[in-house]
MDTraj code that builds the backbone (N, CA, C; nanometers):
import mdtraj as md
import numpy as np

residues = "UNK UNK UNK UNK UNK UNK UNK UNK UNK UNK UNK UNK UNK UNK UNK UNK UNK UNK UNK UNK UNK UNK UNK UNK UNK UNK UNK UNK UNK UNK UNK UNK UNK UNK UNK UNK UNK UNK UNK UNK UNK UNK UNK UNK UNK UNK UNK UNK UNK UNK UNK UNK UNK UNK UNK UNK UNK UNK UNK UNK UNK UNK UNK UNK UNK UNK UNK UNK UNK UNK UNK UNK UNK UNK UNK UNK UNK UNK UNK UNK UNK UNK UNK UNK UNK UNK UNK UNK UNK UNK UNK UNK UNK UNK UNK UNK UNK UNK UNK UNK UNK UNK UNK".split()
xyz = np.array([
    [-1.7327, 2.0730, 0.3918],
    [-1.7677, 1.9918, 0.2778],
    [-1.7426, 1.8458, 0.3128],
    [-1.8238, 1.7420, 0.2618],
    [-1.8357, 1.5731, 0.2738],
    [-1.8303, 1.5307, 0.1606],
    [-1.7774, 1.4120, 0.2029],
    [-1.7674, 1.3452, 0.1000],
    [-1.7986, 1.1803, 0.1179],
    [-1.8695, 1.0877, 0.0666],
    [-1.8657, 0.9272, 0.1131],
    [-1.7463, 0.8619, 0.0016],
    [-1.6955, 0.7558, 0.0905],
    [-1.5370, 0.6802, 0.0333],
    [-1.5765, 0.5437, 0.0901],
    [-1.5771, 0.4757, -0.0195],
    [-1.6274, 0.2980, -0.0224],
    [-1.4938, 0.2679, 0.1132],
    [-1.5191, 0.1785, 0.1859],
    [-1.4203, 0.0566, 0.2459],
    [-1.2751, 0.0674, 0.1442],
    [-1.3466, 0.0031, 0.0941],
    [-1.2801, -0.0825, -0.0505],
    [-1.1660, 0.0076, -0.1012],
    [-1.2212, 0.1625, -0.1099],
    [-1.1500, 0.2503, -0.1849],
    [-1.0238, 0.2402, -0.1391],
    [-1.0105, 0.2990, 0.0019],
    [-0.9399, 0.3220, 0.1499],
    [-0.8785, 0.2438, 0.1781],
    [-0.9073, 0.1071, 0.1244],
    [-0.7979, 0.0262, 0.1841],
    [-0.6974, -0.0202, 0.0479],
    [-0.7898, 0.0179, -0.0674],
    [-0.6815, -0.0297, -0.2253],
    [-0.6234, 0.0782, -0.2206],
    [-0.6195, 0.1976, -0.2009],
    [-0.5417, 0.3188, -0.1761],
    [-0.4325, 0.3087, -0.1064],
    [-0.4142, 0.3084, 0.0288],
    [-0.3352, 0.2323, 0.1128],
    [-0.2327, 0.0986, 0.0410],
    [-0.2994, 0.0301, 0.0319],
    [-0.2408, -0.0997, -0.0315],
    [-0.1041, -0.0475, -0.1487],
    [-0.2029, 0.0253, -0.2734],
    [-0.0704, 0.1172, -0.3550],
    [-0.0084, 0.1992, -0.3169],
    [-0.0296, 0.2748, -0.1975],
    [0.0642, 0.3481, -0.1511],
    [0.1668, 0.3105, -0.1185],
    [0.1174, 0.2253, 0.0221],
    [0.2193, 0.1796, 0.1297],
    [0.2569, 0.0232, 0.0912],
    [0.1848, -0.0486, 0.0141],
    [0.2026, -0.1913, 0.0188],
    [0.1561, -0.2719, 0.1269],
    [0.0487, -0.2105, 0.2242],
    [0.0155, -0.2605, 0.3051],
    [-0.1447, -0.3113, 0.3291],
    [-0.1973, -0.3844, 0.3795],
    [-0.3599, -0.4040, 0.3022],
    [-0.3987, -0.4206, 0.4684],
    [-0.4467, -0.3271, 0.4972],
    [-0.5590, -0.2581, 0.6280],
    [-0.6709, -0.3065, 0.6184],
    [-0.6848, -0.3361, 0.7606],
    [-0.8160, -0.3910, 0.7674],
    [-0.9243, -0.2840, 0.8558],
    [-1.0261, -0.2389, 0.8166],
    [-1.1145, -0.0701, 0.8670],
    [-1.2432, -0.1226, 0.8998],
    [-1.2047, -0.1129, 1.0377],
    [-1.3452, -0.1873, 1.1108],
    [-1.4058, -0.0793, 1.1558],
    [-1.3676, 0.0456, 1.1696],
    [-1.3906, 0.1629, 1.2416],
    [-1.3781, 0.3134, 1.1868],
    [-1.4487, 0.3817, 1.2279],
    [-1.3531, 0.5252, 1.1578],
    [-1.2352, 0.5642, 1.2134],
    [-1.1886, 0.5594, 1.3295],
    [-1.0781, 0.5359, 1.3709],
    [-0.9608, 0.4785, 1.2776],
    [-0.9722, 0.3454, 1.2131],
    [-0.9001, 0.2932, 1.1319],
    [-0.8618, 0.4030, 1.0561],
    [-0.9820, 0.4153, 1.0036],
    [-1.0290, 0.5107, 0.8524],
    [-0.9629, 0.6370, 0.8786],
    [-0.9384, 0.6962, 0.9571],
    [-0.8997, 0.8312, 0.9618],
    [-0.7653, 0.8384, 0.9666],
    [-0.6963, 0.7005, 0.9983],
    [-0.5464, 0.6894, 1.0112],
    [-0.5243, 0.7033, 0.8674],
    [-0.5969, 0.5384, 0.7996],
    [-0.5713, 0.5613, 0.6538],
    [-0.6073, 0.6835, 0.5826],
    [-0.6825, 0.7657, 0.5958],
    [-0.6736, 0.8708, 0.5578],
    [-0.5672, 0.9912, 0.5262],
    [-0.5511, 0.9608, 0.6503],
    [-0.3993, 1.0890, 0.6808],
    [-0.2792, 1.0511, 0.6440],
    [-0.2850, 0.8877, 0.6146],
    [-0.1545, 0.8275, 0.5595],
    [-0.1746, 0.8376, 0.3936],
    [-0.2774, 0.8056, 0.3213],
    [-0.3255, 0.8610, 0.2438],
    [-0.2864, 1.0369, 0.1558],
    [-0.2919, 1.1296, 0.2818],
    [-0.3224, 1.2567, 0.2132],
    [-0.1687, 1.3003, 0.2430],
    [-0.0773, 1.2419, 0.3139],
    [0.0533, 1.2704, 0.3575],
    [0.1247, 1.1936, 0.2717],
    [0.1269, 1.0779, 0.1725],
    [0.1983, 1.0446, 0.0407],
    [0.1491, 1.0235, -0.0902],
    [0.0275, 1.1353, -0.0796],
    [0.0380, 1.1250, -0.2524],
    [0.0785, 1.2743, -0.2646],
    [0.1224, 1.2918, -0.4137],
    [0.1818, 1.4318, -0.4043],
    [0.0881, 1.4987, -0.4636],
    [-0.0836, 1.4469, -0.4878],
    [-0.1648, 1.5719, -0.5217],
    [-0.2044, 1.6487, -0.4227],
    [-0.1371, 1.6870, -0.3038],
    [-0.1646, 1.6821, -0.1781],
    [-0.0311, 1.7797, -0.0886],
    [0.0442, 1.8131, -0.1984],
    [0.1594, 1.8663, -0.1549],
    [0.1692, 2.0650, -0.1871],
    [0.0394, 2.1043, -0.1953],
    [0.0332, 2.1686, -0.2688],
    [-0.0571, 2.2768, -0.1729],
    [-0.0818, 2.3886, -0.2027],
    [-0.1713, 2.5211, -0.1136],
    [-0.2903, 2.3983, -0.0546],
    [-0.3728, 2.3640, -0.1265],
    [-0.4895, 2.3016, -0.0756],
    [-0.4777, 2.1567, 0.0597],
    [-0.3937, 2.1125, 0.0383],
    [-0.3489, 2.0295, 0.1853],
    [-0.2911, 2.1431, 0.3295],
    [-0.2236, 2.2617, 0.2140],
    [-0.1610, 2.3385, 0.3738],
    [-0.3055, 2.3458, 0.4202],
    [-0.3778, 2.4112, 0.3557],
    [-0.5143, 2.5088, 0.4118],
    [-0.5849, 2.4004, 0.4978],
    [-0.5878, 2.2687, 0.4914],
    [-0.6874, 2.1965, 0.5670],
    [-0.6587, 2.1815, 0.7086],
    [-0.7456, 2.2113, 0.7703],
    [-0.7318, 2.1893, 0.9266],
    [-0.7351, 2.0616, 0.9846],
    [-0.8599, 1.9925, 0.9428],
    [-0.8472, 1.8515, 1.0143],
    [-0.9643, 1.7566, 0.9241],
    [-0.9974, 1.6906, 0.9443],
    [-1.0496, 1.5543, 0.8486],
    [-1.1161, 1.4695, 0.9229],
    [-1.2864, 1.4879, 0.9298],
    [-1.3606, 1.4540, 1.0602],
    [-1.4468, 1.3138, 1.0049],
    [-1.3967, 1.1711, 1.0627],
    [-1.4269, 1.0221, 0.9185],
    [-1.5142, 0.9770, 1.0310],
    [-1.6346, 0.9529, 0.9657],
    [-1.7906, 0.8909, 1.0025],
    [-1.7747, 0.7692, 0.9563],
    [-1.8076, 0.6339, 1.0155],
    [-1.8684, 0.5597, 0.9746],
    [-2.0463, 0.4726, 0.9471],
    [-2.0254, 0.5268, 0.8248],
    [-2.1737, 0.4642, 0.7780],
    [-2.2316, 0.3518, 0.7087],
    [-2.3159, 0.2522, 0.7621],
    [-2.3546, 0.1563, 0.6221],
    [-2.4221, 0.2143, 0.5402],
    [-2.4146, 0.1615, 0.4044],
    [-2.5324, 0.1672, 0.2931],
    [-2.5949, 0.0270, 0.3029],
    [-2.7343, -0.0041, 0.2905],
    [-2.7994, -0.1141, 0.2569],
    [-2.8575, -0.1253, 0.1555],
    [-2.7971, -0.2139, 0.0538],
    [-2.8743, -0.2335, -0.1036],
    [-3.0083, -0.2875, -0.0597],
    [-3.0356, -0.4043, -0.0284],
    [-3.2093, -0.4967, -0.0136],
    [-3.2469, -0.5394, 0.0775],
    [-3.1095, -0.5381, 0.1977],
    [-3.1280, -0.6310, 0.3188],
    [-3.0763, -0.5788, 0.4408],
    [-3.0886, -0.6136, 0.5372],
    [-2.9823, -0.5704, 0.6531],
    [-2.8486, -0.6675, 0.6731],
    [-2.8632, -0.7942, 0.5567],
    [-2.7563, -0.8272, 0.5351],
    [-2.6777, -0.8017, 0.4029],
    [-2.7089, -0.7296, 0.3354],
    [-2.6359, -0.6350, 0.1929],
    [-2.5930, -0.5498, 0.2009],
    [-2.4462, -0.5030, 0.2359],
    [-2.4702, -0.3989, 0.3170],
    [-2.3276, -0.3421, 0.2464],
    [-2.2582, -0.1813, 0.2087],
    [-2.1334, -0.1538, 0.2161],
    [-2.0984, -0.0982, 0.3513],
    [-1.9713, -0.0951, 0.4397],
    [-1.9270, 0.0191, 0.4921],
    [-1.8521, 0.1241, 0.4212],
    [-1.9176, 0.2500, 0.4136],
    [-1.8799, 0.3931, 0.3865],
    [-1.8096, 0.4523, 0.4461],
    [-1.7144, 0.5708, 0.4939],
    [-1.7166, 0.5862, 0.5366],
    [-1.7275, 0.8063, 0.4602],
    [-1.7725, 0.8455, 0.5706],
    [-1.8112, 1.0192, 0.5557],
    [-1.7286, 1.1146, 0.5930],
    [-1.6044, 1.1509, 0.4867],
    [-1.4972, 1.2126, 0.5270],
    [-1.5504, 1.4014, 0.5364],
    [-1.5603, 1.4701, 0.6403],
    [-1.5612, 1.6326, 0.6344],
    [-1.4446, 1.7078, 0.6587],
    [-1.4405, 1.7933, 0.6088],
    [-1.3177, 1.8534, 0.5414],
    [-1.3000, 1.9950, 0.6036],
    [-1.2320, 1.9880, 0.7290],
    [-1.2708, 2.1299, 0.7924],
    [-1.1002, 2.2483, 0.7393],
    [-1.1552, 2.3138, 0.6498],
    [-1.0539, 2.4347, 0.6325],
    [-1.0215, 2.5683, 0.6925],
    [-0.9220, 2.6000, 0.7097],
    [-0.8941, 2.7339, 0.7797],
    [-0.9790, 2.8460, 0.7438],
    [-0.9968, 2.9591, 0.8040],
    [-1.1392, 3.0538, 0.7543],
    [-1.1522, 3.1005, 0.6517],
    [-0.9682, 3.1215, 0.6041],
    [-0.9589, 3.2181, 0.4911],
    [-0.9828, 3.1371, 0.3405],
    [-1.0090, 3.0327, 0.3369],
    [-0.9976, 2.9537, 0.2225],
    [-1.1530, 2.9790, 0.1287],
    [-1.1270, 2.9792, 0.0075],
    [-1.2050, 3.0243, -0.0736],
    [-1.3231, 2.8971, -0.0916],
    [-1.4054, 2.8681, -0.1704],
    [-1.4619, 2.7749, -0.1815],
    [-1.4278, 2.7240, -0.3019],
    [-1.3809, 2.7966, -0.3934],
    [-1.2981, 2.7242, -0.5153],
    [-1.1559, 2.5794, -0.4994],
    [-1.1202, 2.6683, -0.3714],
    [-1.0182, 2.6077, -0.3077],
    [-1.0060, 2.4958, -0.2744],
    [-1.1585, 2.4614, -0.1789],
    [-1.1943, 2.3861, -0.1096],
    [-1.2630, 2.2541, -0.2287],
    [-1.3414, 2.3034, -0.2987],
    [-1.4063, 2.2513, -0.4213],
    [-1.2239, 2.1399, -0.4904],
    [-1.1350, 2.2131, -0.5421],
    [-1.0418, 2.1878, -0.6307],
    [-0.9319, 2.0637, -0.5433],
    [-0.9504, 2.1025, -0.3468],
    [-0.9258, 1.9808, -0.2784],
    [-1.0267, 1.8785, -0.3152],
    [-1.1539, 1.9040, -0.2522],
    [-1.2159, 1.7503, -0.2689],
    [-1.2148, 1.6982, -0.4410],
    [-1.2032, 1.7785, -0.5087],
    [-1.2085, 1.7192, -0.6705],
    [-1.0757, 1.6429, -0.6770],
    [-0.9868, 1.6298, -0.6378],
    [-0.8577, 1.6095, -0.6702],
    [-0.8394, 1.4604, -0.5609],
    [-0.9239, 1.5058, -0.4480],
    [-0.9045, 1.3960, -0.3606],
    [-0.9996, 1.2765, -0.4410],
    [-1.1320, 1.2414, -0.4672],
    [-1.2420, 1.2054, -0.5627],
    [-1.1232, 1.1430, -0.7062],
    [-1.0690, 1.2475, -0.7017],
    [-1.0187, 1.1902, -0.8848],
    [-0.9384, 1.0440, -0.8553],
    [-0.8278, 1.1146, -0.7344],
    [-0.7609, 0.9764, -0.6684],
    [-0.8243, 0.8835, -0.6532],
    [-0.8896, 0.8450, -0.5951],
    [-1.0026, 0.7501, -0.5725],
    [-1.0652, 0.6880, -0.6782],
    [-1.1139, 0.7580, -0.7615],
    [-1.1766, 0.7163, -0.8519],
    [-1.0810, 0.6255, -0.9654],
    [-0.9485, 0.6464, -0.9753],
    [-0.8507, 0.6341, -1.0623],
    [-0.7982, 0.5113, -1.0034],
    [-0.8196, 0.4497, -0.8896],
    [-0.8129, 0.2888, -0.8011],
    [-0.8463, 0.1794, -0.8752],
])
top = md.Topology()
chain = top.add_chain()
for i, resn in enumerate(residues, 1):
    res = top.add_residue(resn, chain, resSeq=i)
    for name in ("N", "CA", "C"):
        top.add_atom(name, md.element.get_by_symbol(name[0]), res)
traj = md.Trajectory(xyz[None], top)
């Protein structure tokens, strides 16, 4: 399962977490903040973080009108262990999304 996460999100996330304001030029960046991310919030402490295997971060632009209008995205996939249900998987990314959205 995927998901797209503004720049913006990822780094105001970070920022309230840690107090620290990252700068994500890369998915590389992005995948750090990520994992720093999913390792201190405590919706995350729970069956659905054990079950995840690993967290595979794409970087993509969106272009509103121009090739100079542009967001960086980035495309988080969500690889879970075999046995995990899809409810499971569904009730991670909803929970991860809510965080985000709640920025």
């Amino acid at each position: 399962m995927k998901i797209k996460v503004e720049r913006e999100k990822i780094v105001l996330a970070v920022k309230k977490l840690e107090g620290i304001e990252l700068v994500l030029d890369d998915s590389d960046d992005a995948r750090e903040a990520i994992e720093l991310i999913l390792r201190k919030t405590e919706l995350f402490e729970g069956d659905h973080y054990q079950k995840l295997k690993d967290v595979t971060v794409t970087s993509i632009q969106e272009y509103k009108t121009s090739a100079v209008d542009y967001k960086l995205m980035f495309l988080l996939e969500f690889v879970f262990e075999d046995d995990v249900t899809l409810d499971t998987k569904a009730g991670f990314i909803k929970n991860l999304q809510g965080f985000f959205n709640k920025l």
